[in-house]
N, C-alpha and C positions, 0 to 999 in steps of 0.2 A: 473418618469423614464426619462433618455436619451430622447431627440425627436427623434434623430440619433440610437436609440438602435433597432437592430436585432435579433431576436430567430430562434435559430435553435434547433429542436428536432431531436433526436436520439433515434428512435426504434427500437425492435428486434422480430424475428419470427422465428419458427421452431423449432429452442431449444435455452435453456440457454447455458450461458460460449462460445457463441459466438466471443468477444470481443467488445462489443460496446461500452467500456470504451476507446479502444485503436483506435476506430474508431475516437469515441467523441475530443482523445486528438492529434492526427494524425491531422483531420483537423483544433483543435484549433490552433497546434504549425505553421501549412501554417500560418491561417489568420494571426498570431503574422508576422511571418515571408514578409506579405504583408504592413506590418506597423499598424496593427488594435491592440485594447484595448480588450482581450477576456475574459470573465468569466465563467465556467463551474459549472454546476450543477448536482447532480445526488440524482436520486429518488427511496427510496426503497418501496416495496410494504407491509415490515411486520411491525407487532404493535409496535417493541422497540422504545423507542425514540430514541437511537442511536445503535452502533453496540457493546457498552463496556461489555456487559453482556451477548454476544452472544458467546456459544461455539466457539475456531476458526476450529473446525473439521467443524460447519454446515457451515458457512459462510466465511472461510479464513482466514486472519491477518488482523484483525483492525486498521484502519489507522489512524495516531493520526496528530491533527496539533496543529499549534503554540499556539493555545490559548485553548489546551487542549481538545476539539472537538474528541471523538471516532467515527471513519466513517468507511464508508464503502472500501475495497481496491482498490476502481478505482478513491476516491481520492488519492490517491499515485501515481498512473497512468498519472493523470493529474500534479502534481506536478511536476512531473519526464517530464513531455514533455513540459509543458509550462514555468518551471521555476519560479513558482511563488507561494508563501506562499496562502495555502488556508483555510477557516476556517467552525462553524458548520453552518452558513449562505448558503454554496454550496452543504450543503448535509440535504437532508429533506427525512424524514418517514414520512407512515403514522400513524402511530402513536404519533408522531408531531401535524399533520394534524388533527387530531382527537380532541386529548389535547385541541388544542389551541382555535378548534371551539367550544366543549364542554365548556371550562373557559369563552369563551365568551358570550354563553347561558345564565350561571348563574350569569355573573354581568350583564344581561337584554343590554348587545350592540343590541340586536336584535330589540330590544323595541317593545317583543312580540308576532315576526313573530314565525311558526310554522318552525324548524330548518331542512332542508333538503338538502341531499346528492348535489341535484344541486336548487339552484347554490352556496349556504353559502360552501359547503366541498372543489367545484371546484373555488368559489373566494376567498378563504384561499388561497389556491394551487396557484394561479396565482399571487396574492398578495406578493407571496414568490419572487416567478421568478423577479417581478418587483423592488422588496426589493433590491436585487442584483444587479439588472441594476443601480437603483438608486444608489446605496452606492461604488459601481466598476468605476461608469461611463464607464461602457464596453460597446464598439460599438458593440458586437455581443457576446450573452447567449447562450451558449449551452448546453441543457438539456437533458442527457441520461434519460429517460425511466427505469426502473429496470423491469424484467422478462420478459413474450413476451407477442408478442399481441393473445388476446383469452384470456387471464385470466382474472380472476375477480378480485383479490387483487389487478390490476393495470385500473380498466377502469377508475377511478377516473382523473388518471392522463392523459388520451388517450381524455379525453371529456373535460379539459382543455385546450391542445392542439388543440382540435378540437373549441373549443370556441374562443382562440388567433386567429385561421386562418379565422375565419369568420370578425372577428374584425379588424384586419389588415393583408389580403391580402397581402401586397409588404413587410410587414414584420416578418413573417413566412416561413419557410422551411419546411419539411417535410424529414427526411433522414430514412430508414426501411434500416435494418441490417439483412438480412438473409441467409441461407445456402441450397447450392445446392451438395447433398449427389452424389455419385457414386459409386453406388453397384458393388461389384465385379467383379458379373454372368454379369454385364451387359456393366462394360468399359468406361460409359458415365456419367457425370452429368446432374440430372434432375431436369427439372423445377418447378415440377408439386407441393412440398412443398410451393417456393415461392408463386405461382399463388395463391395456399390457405391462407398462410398469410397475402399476401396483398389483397386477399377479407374480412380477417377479419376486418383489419383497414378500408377498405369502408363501410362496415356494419357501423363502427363508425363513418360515415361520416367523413372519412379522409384518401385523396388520399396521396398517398408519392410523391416528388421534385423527388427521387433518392431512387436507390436502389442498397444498396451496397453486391454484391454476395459473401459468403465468402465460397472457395472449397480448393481442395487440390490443382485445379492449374487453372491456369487463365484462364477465361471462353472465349470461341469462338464467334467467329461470330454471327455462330446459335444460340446460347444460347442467347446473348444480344438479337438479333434481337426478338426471340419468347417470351423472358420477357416483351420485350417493348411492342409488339402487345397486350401479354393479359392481362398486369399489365398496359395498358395505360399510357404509357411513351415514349418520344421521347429514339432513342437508346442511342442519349448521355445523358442520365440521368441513365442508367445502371451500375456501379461502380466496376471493378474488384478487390478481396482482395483475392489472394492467400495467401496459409499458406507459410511461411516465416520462415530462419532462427532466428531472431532477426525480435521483433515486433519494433525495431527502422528502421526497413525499410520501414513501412508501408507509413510516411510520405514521402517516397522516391518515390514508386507504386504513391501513387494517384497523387503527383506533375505529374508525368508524363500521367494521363491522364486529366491533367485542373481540376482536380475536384474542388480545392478551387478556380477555377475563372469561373469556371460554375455556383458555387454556389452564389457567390458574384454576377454576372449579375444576378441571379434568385434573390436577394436582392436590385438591387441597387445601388448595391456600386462600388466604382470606382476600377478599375483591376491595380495593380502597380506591377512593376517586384517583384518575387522570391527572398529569400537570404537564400540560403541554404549550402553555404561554409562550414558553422560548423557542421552541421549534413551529410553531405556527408564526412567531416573527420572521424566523428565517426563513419560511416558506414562499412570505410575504415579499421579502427582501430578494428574493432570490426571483418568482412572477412580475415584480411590478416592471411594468414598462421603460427601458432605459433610452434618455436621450441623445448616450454618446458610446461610440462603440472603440475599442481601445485592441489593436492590433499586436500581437506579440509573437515576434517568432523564436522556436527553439531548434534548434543548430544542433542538431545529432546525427549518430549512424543505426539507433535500433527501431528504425520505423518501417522499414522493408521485410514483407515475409511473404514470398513468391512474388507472385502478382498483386496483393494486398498491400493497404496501409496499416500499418500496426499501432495503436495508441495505447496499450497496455504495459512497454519498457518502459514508462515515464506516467507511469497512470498516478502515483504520490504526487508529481511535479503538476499535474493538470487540476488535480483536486485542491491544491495550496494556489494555484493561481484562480481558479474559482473562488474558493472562501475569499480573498481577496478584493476581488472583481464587483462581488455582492454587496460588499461591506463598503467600499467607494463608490457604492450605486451604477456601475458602469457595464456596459454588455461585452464579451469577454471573445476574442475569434482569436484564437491559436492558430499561427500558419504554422506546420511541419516543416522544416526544410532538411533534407536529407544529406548532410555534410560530404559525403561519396561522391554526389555528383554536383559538384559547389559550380555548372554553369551558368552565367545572369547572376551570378549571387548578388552583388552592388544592388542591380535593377527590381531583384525583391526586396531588399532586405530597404531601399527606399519605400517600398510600399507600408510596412510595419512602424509601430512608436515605439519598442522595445527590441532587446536582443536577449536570450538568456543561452547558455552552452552549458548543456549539464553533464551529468557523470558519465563518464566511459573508459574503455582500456582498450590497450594497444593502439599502434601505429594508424590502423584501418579510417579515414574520413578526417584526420587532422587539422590539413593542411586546407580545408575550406570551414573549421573549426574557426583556424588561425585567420582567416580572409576576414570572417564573417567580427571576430573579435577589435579588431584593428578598424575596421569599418563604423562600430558602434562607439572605439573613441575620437575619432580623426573628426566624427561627423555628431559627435556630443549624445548620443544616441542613448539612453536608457540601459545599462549591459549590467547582469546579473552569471554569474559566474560560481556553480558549483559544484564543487572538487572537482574534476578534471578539467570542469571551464574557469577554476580560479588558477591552477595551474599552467594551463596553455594563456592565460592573462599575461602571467609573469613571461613566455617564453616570449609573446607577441612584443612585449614592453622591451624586454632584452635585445630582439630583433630589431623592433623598428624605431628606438628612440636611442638604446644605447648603441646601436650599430653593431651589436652581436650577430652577425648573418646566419652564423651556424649556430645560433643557442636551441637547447632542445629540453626534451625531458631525455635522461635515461630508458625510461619505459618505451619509447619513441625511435631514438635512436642511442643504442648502448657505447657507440663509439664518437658523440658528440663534443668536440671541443670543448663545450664552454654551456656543461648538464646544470643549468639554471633549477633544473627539475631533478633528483636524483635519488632512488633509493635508499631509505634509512640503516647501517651495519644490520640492525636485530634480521629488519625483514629482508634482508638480502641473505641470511640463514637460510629464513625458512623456503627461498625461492629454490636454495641451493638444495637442497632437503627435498624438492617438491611439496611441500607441507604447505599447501595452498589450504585447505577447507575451514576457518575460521581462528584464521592467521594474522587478520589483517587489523588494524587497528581500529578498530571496531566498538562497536555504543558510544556512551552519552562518554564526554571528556568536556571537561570546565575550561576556560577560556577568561582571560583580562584583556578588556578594552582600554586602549587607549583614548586617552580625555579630549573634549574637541574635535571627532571625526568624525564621518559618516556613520560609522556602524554602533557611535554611541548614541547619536543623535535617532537612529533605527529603532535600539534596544530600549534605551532610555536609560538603562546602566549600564557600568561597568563589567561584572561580574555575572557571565551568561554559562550555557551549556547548549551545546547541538551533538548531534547522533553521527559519528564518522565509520567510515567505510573506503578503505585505501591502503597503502603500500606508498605512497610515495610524496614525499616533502619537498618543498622551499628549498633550494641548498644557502644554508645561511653564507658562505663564502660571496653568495654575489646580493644579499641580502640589502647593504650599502651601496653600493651601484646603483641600484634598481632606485633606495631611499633619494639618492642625490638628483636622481633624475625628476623625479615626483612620485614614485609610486611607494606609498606609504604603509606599511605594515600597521594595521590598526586592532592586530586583537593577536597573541598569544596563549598559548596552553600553559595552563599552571605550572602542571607535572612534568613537563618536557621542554619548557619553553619552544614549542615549534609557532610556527607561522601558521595561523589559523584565519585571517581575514587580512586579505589586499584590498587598497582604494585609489580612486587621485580625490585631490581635494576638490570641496565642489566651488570653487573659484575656477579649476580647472573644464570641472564637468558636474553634472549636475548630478549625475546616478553613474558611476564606476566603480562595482566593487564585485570581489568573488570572495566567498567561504571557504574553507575546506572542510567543513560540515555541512549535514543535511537535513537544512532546516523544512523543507517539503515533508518531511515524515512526523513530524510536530506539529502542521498546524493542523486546524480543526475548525467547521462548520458555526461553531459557535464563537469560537475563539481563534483568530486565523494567524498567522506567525506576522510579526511585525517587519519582516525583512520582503515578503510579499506585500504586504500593504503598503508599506513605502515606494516599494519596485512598481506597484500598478499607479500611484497617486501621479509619480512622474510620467511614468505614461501617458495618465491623463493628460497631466497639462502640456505637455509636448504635441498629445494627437489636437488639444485645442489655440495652440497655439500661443501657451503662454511663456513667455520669453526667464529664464534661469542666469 
């Protein structure tokens, strides 16, 4: 590694869904912004090897990067805040962890030794972190923790942590993320959660640098002062993290209490001014007052979890439609609609200026997929289609213009007449194999537009790349049908020539197209994908009434 390389850990107590992704990426985007090399890492506690096979009702929206990588969502988090392509190197399981030590058992690396939890499980672990330093040349690794402290699925990685700081002192941090509730009856936040969390991390022999408070509103005096006393911490080492409108403020909050130059003195490293010009635009951009509010709804089945709404299956796809929203100056209300139960669908979906139908698999919530698609072009409606909603595009187009009643995807239905949609030879191997876990055609693949369409007019070239995640193509057989009727195939894969972007012309409609890429995991706060911007612009002028 680095000689100059710094760790900093991020952990969390009290409850999960804290944010300590946002904490993690909040102070990577300071140090960037101090002039530092930063590389972020995050650890999950359960056996997958990655997150591609995880329901996203348990665990959220899989976050996919460039070189195909299924992760967890707080790389996206990081992405979005640091600006910078990350891959499966930044994100490790234990089940990774497991694997890797297990394979090395059996080709005898051990030469014998008797294989146990510490220290072979925790110098895998650390091995990783170092992996990263080395191959980043990042001057400072920051490593979220996954779940809180007190569990047992994570002490593996608490007692590595504790191992680095015994090792190198002046370079190791300590950062606990936790929360101080305020009960009703009672008016006040209390400490008395913290104090037990960070006795559990001392049980582990490990003190925290900082402790970052996250409440409804910014903690006081007394509060800092009494954490410090009993969590043993100078008071500035206390961290205020109010709930916030936009978690792109966050970066904003802790600049204003030194925190990224608290931290760097507690490392070492030399303190240079702040450059926060461009995030304080966006912050601007993001508060100031909007005079037109722009309607959009997304047409899915992962939004149901028990009795709850879930917005976390599609949390990339909400974040790409904000950076958007901001950027067109427009206030942004996302309806849900849950495709299961498509009754009234017409009667909502008139209320919205857009339609978007994004990724999903199997059969389950289709068929009001399919209502809701057909409705956004009959009625000129704004429709955004990705991967599974640029494919169920094609099946709707088959249906209801070429008079295919029965066209389908294969995925859908396997015994379909007239499989518009149908599994490619390679991956119908690996179905047959069961060899599902990162199988599928996956990361960044290049892509040629065609000249004169929508999606060049989008891109602004030719020659683009988006992040795929799928099993299932276009069947070129009905390719020409589809062409003759109006639906235009406007972008190909280099390497495979497949079908990568469907449209109609916009004589026909104003906004009609779907990807089979997943341009929501691209864009970014500063710089928002242009297939979003264009998708919210038409919105606009549809919700104001201007005529296309």
């Amino acid at each position: 590694m680095p000689q100059s390389t710094k760790y900093i850990f991020v952990s969390g107590g009290v409850l999960s869904g804290l944010g300590k992704g946002t904490v993690a990426a909040s102070l990577g985007y300071l140090f960037k912004q101090h002039g530092l090399t930063v590389a972020p890492i995050k650890c999950e506690n359960y056996l997958n090897f990655d997150s591609g096979l995880i329901n996203p009702i348990e665990h959220g929206d899989p976050f996919l990067c460039e070189d195909g990588a299924e992760t967890d969502m707080d790389l996206g988090t990081y992405e979005r805040f640091l600006d910078q392509n990350l891959s499966m190197a930044n994100f490790i399981t234990m089940g990774q962890i497991y694997k890797a030590v297990i394979d090395k058992e059996r080709s005898f690396f051990y030469k014998g030794e008797d294989v146990e939890a510490i220290p072979h499980v925790t110098d895998e672990i650390i091995s990783r972190f170092k992996a990263v330093a080395d191959s980043s040349r990042a001057e400072v690794v920051i490593i979220e923790l996954g779940g809180t402290a007190g569990e047992y699925q994570n002490a593996l990685y608490y007692e590595a942590a504790r191992i680095m700081k015994l090792q190198h002192q002046d370079t190791v941090v300590h950062i606990h993320v936790t929360y101080l509730p305020t009960p009703k009856h009672l008016g006040e936040p209390k400490t008395k959660p913290t104090q037990l969390s960070v006795k559990y991390l001392n049980s582990m022999g490990i003190q925290p640098d900082f402790i970052v408070c996250r409440a409804e509103a910014a903690i006081d005096r007394r509060r800092q002062a009494r954490l410090a006393l009993f969590c043993n911490l100078p008071e500035a080492g206390i961290i205020s993290a109010p709930d916030l409108k936009s978690v792109y403020e966050l970066p904003l909050v802790f600049a204003r209490q030194n925190f990224s130059q608290k931290v760097l003195q507690k490392l070492n490293l030399p303190v240079t001014p702040l450059k926060l010009q461009a995030w304080q635009k966006l912050n601007e951009k993001i508060s100031q007052p909007k005079t037109q509010t722009v309607k959009v709804a997304i047409v899915g089945k992962y939004f149901a979890t028990g009795d709850y709404q879930l917005n976390d299956s599609y949390a990339s796809l909400y974040e790409a439609l904000n950076h958007a929203a901001w950027a067109n100056g427009v206030d942004l209300k996302i309806v849900a609609i849950n495709s299961e139960k498509a009754a009234n669908l017409a009667e909502k979906l008139r209320a919205v200026d857009g339609v978007i139908v994004p990724i999903g698999w199997g059969p389950r919530g289709t068929e009001g997929m399919l209502e809701a698609i057909r409705f956004a072009r009959e009625n000129r409606m704004p429709y955004l289609g990705l991967c599974f909603g640029m494919q169920l595009m094609a099946v709707e187009y088959a249906r209801n213009v070429l008079g295919l009643k029965s066209a389908n995807s294969t995925e859908i239905n396997p015994a379909t007449p007239d499989p518009v949609i149908y599994i490619i030879p390679d991956q119908k191997k690996n179905v047959k194999l069961r060899a599902y876990g990162g199988t599928m055609r996956l990361g960044k693949w290049d892509c040629r537009i065609k000249t004169g369409t929508l999606a060049e007019s989008v891109y602004g070239r030719t020659d683009i790349s988006e992040r795929h995640r799928h099993r299932y193509e276009v069947n070129e057989a009905y390719v020409k049908k589809l062409a003759a009727k109006g639906l235009v195939v406007s972008g190909r894969s280099l390497e495979e020539n497949l079908v990568e972007i469907l449209e109609l012309d916009q004589v026909q409609h104003p906004f009609f197209i779907g990807t089979q890429g997943h341009p929501e995991y691209k864009s970014r706060p500063l710089s928002p994908h242009p297939i979003f911007l264009k998708y919210i612009h038409t919105c606009s002028e549809r919700s104001r009434g201007v005529k296309s």
